[in-house]
TORKOL-4160 file (C-alpha; in steps of 0.2 Angstrom, whole numbers, padded with zeros to 4 digits, m for minus):
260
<pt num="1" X="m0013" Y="m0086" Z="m0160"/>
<pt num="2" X="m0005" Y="m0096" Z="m0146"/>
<pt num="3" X="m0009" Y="m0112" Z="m0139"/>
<pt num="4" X="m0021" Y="m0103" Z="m0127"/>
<pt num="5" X="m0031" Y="m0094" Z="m0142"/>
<pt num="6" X="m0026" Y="m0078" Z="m0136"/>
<pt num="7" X="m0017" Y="m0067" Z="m0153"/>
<pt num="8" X="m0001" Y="m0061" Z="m0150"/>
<pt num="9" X="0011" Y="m0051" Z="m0161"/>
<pt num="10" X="0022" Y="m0062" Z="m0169"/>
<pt num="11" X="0007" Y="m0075" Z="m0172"/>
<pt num="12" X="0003" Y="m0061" Z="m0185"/>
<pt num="13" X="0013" Y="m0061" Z="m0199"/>
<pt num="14" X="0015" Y="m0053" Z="m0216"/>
<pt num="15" X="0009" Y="m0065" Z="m0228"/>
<pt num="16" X="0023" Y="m0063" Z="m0240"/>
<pt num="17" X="0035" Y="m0069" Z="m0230"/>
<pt num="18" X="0027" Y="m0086" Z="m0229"/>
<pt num="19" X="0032" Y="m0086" Z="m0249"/>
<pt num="20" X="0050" Y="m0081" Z="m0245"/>
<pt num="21" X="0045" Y="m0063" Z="m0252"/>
<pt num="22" X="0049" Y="m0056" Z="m0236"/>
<pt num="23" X="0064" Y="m0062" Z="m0225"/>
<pt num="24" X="0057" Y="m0053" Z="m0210"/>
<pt num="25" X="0042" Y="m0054" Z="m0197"/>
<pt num="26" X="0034" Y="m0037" Z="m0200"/>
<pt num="27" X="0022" Y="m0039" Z="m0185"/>
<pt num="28" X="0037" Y="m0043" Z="m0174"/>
<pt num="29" X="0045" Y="m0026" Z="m0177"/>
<pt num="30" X="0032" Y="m0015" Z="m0169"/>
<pt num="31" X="0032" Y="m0010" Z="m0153"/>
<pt num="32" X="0019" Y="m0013" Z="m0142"/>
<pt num="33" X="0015" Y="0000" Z="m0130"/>
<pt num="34" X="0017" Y="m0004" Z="m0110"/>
<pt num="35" X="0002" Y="m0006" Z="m0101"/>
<pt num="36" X="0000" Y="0009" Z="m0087"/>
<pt num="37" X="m0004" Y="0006" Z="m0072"/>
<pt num="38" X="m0021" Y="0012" Z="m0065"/>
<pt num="39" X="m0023" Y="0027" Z="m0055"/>
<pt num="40" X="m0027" Y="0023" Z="m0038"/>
<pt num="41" X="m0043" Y="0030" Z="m0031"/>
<pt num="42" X="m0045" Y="0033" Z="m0014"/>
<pt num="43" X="m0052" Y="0041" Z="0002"/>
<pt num="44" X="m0048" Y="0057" Z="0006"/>
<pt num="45" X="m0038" Y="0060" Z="0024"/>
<pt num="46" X="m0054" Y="0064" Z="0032"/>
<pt num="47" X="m0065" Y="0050" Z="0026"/>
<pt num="48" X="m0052" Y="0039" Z="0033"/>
<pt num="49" X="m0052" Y="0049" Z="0050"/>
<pt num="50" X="m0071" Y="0046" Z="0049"/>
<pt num="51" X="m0069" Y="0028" Z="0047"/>
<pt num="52" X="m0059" Y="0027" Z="0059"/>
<pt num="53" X="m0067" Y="0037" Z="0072"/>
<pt num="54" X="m0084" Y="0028" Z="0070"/>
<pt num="55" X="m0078" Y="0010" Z="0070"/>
<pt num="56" X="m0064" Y="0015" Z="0086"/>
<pt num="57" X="m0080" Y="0022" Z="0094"/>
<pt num="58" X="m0090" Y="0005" Z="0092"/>
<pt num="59" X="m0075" Y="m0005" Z="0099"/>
<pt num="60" X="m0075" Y="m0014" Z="0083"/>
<pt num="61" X="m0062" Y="m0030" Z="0085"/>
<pt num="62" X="m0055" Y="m0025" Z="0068"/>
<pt num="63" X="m0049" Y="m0007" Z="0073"/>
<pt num="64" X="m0032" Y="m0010" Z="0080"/>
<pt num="65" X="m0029" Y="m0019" Z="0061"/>
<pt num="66" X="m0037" Y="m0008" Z="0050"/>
<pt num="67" X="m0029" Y="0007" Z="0058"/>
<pt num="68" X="m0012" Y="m0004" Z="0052"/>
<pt num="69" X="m0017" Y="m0004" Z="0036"/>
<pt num="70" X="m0024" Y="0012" Z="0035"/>
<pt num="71" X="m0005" Y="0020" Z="0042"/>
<pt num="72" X="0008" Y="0006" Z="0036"/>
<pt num="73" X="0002" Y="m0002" Z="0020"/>
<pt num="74" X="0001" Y="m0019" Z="0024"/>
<pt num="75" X="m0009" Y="m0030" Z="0010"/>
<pt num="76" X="m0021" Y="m0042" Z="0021"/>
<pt num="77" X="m0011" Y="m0058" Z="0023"/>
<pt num="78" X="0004" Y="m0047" Z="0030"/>
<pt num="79" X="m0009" Y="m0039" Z="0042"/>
<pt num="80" X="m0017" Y="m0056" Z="0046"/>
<pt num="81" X="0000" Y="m0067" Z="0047"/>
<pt num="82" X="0009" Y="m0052" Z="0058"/>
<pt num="83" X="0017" Y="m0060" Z="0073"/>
<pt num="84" X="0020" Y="m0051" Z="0091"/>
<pt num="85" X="0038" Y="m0058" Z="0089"/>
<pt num="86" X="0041" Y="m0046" Z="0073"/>
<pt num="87" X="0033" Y="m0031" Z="0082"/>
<pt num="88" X="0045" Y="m0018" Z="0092"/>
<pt num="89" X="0032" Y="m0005" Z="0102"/>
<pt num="90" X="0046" Y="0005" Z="0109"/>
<pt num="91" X="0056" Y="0007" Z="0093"/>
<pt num="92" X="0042" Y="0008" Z="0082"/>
<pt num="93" X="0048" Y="m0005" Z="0071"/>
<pt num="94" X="0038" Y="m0019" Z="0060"/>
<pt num="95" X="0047" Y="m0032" Z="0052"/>
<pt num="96" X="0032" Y="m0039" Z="0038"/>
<pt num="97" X="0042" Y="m0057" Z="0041"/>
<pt num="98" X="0028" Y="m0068" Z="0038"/>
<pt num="99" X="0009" Y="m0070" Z="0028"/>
<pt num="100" X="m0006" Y="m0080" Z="0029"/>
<pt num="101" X="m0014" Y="m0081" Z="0012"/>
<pt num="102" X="m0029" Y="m0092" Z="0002"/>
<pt num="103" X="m0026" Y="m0106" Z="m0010"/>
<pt num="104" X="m0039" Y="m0118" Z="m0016"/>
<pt num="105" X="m0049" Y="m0113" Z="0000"/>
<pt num="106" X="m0035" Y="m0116" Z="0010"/>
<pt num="107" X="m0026" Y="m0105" Z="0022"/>
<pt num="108" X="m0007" Y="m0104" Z="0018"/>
<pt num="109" X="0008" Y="m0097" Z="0030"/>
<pt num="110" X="0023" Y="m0092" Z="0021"/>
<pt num="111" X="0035" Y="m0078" Z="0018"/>
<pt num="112" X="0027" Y="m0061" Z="0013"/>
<pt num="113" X="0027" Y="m0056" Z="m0006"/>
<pt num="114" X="0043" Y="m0047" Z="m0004"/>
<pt num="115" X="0048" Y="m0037" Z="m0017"/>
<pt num="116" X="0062" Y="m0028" Z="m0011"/>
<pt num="117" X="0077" Y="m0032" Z="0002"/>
<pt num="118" X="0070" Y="m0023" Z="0016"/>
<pt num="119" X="0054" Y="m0030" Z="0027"/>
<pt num="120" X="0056" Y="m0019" Z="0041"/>
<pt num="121" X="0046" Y="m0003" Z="0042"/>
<pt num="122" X="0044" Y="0012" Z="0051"/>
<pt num="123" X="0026" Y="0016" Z="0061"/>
<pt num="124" X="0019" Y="0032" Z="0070"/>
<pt num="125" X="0018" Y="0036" Z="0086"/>
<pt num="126" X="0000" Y="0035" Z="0086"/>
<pt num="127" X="0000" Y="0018" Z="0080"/>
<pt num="128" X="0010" Y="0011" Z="0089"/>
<pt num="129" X="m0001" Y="0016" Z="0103"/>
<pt num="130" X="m0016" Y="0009" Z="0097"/>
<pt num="131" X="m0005" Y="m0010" Z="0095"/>
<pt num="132" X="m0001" Y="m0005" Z="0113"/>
<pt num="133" X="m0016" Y="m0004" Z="0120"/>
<pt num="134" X="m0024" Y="m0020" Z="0108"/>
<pt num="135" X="m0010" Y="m0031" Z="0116"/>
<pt num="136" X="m0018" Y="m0027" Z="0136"/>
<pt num="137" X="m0034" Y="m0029" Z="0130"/>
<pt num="138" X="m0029" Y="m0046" Z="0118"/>
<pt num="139" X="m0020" Y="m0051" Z="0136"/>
<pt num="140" X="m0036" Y="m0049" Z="0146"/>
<pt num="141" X="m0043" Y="m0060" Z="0132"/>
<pt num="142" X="m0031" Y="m0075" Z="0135"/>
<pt num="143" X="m0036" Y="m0073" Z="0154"/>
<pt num="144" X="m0055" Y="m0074" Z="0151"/>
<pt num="145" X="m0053" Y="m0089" Z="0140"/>
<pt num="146" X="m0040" Y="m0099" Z="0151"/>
<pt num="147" X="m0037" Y="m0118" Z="0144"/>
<pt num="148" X="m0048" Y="m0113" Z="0128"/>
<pt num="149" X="m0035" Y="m0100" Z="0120"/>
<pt num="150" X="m0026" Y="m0104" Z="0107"/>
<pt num="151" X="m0008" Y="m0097" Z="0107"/>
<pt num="152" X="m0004" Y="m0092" Z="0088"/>
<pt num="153" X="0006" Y="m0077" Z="0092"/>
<pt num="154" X="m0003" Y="m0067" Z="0082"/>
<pt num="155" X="m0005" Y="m0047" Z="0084"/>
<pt num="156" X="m0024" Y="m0049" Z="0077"/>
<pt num="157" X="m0034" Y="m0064" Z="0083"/>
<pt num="158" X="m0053" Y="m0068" Z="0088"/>
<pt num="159" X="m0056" Y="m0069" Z="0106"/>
<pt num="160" X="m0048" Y="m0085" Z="0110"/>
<pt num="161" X="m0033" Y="m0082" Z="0102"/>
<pt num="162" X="m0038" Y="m0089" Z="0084"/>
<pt num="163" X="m0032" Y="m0081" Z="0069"/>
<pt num="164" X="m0045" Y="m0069" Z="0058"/>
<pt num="165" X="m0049" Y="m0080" Z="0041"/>
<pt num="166" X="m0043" Y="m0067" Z="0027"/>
<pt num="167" X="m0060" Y="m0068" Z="0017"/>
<pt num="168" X="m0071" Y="m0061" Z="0033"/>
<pt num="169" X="m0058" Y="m0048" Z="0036"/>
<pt num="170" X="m0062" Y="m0043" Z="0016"/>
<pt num="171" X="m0082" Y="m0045" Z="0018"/>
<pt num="172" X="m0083" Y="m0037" Z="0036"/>
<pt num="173" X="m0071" Y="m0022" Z="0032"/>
<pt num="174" X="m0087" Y="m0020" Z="0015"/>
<pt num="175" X="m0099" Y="m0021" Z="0027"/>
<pt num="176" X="m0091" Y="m0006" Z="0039"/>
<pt num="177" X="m0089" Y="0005" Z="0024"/>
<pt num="178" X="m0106" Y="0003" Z="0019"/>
<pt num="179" X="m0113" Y="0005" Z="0039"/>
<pt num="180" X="m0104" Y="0021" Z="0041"/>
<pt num="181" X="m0109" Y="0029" Z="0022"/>
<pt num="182" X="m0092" Y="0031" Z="0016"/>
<pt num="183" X="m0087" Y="0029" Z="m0003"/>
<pt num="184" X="m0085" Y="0010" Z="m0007"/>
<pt num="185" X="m0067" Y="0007" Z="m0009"/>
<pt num="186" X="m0057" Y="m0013" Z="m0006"/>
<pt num="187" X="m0048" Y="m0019" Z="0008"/>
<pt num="188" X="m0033" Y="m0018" Z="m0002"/>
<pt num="189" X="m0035" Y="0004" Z="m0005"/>
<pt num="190" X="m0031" Y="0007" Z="0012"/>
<pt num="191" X="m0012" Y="0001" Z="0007"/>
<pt num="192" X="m0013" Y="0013" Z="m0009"/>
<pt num="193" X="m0021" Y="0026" Z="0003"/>
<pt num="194" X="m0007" Y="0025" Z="0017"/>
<pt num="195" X="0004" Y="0028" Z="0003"/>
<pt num="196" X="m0004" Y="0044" Z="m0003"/>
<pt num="197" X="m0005" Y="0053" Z="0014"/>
<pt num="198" X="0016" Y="0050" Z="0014"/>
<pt num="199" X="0017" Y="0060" Z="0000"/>
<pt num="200" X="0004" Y="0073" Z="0004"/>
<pt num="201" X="0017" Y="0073" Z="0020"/>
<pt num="202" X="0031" Y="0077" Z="0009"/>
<pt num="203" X="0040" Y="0060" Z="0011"/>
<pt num="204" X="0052" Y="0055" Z="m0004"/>
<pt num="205" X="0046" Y="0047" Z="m0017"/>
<pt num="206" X="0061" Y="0033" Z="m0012"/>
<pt num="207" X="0055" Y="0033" Z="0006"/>
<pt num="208" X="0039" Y="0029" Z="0002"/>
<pt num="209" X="0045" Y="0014" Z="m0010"/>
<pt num="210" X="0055" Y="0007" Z="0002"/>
<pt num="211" X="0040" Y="0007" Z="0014"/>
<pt num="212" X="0029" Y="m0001" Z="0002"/>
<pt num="213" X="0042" Y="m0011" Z="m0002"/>
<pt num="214" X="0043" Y="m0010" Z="m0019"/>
<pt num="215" X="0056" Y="m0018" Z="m0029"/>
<pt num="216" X="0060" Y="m0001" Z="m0039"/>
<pt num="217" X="0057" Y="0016" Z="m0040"/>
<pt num="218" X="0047" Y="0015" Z="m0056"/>
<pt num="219" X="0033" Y="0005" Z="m0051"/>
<pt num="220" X="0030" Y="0019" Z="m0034"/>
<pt num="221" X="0029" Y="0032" Z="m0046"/>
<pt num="222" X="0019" Y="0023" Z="m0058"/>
<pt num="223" X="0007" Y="0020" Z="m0047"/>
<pt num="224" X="0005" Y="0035" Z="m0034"/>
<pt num="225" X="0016" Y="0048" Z="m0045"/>
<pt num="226" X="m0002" Y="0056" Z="m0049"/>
<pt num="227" X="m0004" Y="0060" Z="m0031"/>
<pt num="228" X="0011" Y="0070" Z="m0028"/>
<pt num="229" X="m0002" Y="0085" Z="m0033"/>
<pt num="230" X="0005" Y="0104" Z="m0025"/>
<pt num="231" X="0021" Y="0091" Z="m0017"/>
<pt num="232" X="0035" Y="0093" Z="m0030"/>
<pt num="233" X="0030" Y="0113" Z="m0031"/>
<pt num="234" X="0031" Y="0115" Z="m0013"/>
<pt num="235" X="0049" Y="0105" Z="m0012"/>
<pt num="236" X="0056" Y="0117" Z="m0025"/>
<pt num="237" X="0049" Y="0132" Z="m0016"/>
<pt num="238" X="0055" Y="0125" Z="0000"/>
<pt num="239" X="0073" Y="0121" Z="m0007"/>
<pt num="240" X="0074" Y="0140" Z="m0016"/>
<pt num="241" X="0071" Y="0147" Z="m0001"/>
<pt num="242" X="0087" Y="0138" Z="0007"/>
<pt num="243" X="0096" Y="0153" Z="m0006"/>
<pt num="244" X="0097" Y="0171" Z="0005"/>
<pt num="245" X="0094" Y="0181" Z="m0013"/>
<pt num="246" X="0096" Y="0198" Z="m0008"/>
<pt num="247" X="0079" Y="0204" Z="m0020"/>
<pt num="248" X="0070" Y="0190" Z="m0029"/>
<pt num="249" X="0061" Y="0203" Z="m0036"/>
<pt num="250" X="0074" Y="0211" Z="m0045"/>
<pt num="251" X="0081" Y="0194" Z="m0052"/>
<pt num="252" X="0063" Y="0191" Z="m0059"/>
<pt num="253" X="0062" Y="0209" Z="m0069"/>
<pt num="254" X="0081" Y="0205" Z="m0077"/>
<pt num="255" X="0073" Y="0187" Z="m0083"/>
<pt num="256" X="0057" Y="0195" Z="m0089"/>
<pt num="257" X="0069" Y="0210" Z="m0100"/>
<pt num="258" X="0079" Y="0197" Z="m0105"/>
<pt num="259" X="0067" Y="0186" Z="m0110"/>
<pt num="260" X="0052" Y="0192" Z="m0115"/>
């Protein structure tokens, strides 16, 4: 037992060894086994398209962020420190430079939770367009409130210009879920779910680390490797079919004779 209470491995010990019977720590040979990661459980493309729709239809303030997360994978603090200064509409570029997170009730800014060297990442078309259109309407915003906007440079912000606190962004995005019927699933699922409709796309495995920015392969696989699904089949059909075999059927009769 450690200082905490909590048993660990080599707080168990044979109890010969104590008496000099044994020279080794028995307990301290075996291998513990590596904890796996949880599978991810998440919506399905069109409960997201759903989502979406429904709360774009009700001009929900939250949209233009949500639709972020739902396409990029930014975790909240990223979403809700995001700065119009690290944003590039015409090249579709978002550099994740900056977060706003909770400690001891307090709202931090600091550097994102960066795990790997690259923090710019790629967005659609689509999305892109729907920050476009958010930055007119957040402009007629800063109009209306005049002397009364605050001027945070933030993509998402309250009406005058205020930054979203990362605990309503949480209990409001519940309360959508719940109002439209749709499986309960956390804020933080949309990341894991913009991650699974890259490899539904096909996208690499390394592409979609490096968009998740993910410090290695390993733990993108880990996580989302279970997701892949019909991906990995379709690749090596795909890449097969580069090869202009004159009869596949042929070849496949030789290898059934040959090897039966």
């Amino acid at each position: 037992m450690d200082a905490s209470g909590t048993w660990t491995t080599s707080s168990v010990r044979c109890p010969a060894s104590g008496a000099g019977e044994v020279s080794r720590n028995v307990a301290a040979l075996a291998e513990v086994p590596s904890a796996k990661r949880p599978r991810v459980k998440i919506w399905h493309p069109e409960q997201l398209a759903t989502f979406l729709d429904a709360i774009a239809a009700d001009s929900e303030p939250l949209y233009p962020m949500l639709h972020l997360a739902a396409f990029a994978g930014l975790r909240r603090g990223e979403l809700c420190g995001l700065r119009w200064q690290d944003v590039d509409l015409d090249a579709r570029l978002v550099d994740v430079a900056w977060q706003r997170t909770t400690a001891q009730h307090r709202v931090v800014e600091s550097t994102p939770k960066t795990e790997g060297s690259e923090s710019v990442i790629d967005i659609d078309a689509g999305t892109a367009e729907v920050l476009r259109v958010w930055r007119r309407q957040q402009r007629e915003e800063r109009l209306a409130a005049g002397p009364a906007w605050q001027d945070t440079g933030l993509v998402f912000t309250r009406e005058d210009g205020s930054s979203w606190h990362l605990d309503y962004i949480t209990h409001h995005f519940g309360k959508l879920v719940a109002k439209h019927r749709l499986p309960k699933i956390s804020l933080h699922k949309l990341r894991h779910l913009a991650a699974s409709l890259q490899i539904a796309a096909g996208v690499d495995i390394a592409i979609v680390s490096k968009h998740l920015r993910h410090s290695s392969i390993k733990i993108t696989n880990d996580t989302y490797g279970h997701l892949i699904g019909t991906v990995g089949r379709d690749a090596a059909e795909a890449a097969a079919a580069l090869v202009p075999l004159r009869s596949r059927k042929t070849h496949s009769r030789t290898r059934s004779l040959a090897f039966p």
